[in-house]
Every structure is written in structure tokens, then in C-alpha cells.
N, C-alpha and C positions, 0 to 999 in steps of 0.2 A: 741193645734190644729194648723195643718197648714193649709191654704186654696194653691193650687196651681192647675197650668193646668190640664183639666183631661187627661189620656194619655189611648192607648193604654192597657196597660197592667193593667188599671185600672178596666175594664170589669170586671174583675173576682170575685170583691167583690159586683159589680152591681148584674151580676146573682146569685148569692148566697144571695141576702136580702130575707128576709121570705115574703108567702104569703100575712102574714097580712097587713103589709107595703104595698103592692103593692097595696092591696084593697084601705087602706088607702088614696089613693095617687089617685083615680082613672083611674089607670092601668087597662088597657083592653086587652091588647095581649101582651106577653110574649116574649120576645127576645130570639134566642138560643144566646151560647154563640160568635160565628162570627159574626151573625149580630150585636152584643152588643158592639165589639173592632171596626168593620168599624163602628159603629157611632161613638165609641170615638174617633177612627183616625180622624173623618172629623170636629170634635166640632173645631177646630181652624180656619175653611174654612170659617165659618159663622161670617160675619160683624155687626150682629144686636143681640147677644146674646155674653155672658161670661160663660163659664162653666167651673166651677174650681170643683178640688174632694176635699174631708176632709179628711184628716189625722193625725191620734193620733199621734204626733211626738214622745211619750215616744217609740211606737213599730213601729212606721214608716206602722199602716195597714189602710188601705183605712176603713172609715168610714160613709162614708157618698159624696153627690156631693148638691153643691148648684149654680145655674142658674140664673142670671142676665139677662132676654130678654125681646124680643119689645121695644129695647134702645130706648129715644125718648129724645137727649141731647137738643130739643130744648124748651121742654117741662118741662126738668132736671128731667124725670121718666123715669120709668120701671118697669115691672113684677122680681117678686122673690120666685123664689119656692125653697123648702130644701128638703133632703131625707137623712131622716138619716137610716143606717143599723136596729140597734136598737133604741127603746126607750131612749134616754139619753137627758135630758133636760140641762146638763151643754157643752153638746155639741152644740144642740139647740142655747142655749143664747150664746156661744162663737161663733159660725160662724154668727149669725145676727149681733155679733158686728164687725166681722171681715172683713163681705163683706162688708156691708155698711159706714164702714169706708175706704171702698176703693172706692166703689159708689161716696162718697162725694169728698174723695181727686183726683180722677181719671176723674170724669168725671163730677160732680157738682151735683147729682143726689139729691132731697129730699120729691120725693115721688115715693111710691113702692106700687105694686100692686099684691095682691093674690088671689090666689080661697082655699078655704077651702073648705071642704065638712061637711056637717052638720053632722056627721058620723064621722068625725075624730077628734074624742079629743085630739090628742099630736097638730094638725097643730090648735085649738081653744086654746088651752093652753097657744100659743106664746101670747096673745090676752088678757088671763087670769093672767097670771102673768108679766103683762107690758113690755116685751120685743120687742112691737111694738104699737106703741098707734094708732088705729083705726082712719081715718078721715073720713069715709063716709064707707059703704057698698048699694052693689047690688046683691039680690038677682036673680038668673035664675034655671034654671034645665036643668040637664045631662042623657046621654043615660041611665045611670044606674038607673033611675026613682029618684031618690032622689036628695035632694038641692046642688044646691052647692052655695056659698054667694062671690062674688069678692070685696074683703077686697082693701079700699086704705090707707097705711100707712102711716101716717108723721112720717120720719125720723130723725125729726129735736130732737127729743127725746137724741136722742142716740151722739148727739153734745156735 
């Protein structure tokens, strides 16, 4: 896996992940594919967030994007959300080791913060199979009537 900037042209594999993923993820409205490339064009405008795509370097194909936001360097956190195209947990565990060890070297970061939805078992799974050890949760609830729980991470795990 490589993690690097997401670009333009990376759109393409964005609009092509499957419905379920999107549910997943609680996705609520659907990009066509332009509005999809001017957001990637603009992801490097934004000072308070990292968005880099995943890709399978054996095939060079967009896999996935993982997001770094609400940097808060003074606090040494921030939010961390993943999206992987498909199911794949070795991708999963390789880009949490990969951002986060740039989290740490880059900007000193060593807690991270998510929302899961009670409903998505691959984003509870991170959780289940130790690839981020839990320090707190808070639960609230989303438009979609169901839970969602905002997970705080220590990263100090992955040190």
C-alpha cells in the first residue's frame, strides 16, 4: 500500500465503491462524478485536514482514501476516518499503520478520533482485532435513526 495525496483523477474509484460501503460509512447523498474530482481538486486547499488516497502499489489502483481532520496540534489529536473500496482488512491494518505513523512523525499526534456506526462491522472490527485500542467512547445518534459511537483512540499502541 501507498498512502499519498488524493488527486484529481482519483475521483474515479471514489464513484465506483459499492452501495454498501457508502451505507456503511453513513453516506447520505451521492456525488456525481465532477462534483467528486472538484472535491479532490480542492482537498489540498484545506489547512485543518490530510487527505491522502490508498493505493495497491503492485497495480498502482486507487483503493481506498484515508482523512486526517479537526487537526488540533495543540492538543496532539485528531479525527480519522478510512474508506476502503472493498472489504479488505490487510489493507485496513496497513494504512492505520501507515497514517498514523506519519500522524506521529509529522505532526506529534497520539490520539485519534472516530465515529463508527453500530451497523458497520468492518469500521468495529478495527476495534476487535486490536488495530487501535479504544480510550474512551461516546455515544450519540445520526439522521439515519441509528447509533453512531465516537471512538477515542490511543495511538500510542502502534509505537
Amino acid at each position: 500500500m501507498v498512502l499519498r495525496p488524493v488527486a484529481e483523477e482519483d475521483a474515479r474509484g471514489l464513484a465506483s465503491v459499492e452501495a454498501e460501503t457508502l451505507r456503511l460509512t453513513g453516506t447520505r447523498r451521492t456525488m456525481t462524478l465532477e462534483e467528486l474530482k472538484i472535491s479532490y481538486r480542492s482537498r489540498g486547499d484545506h489547512d485543518d485536514q490530510l487527505d491522502l488516497s490508498i493505493i495497491e502499489r503492485a497495480t498502482q489502483r486507487w483503493i481506498g482514501e484515508v482523512v486526517l481532520n479537526d487537526l488540533d496540534t495543540a492538543n496532539g489529536s485528531c479525527g480519522l476516518r478510512i474508506l476502503l473500496a472493498a472489504e479488505n482488512d490487510y489493507g485496513c491494518r496497513f494504512t492505520i499503520r501507515l497514517v498514523l505513523a506519519h500522524a506521529f512523525d509529522t505532526f506529534g499526534f497520539h490520539l485519534f478520533e472516530r465515529e463508527v456506526y453500530d451497523f458497520n462491522p468492518r469500521a468495529r472490527r478495527v476495534e476487535e482485532k486490536g488495530w487501535l485500542r479504544a480510550r474512551g467512547h461516546q455515544a450519540s445518534g445520526v439522521a439515519l435513526g441509528r447509533g453512531v459511537g465516537r471512538r477515542a483512540s490511543d495511538g500510542d499502541a502502534w509505537r
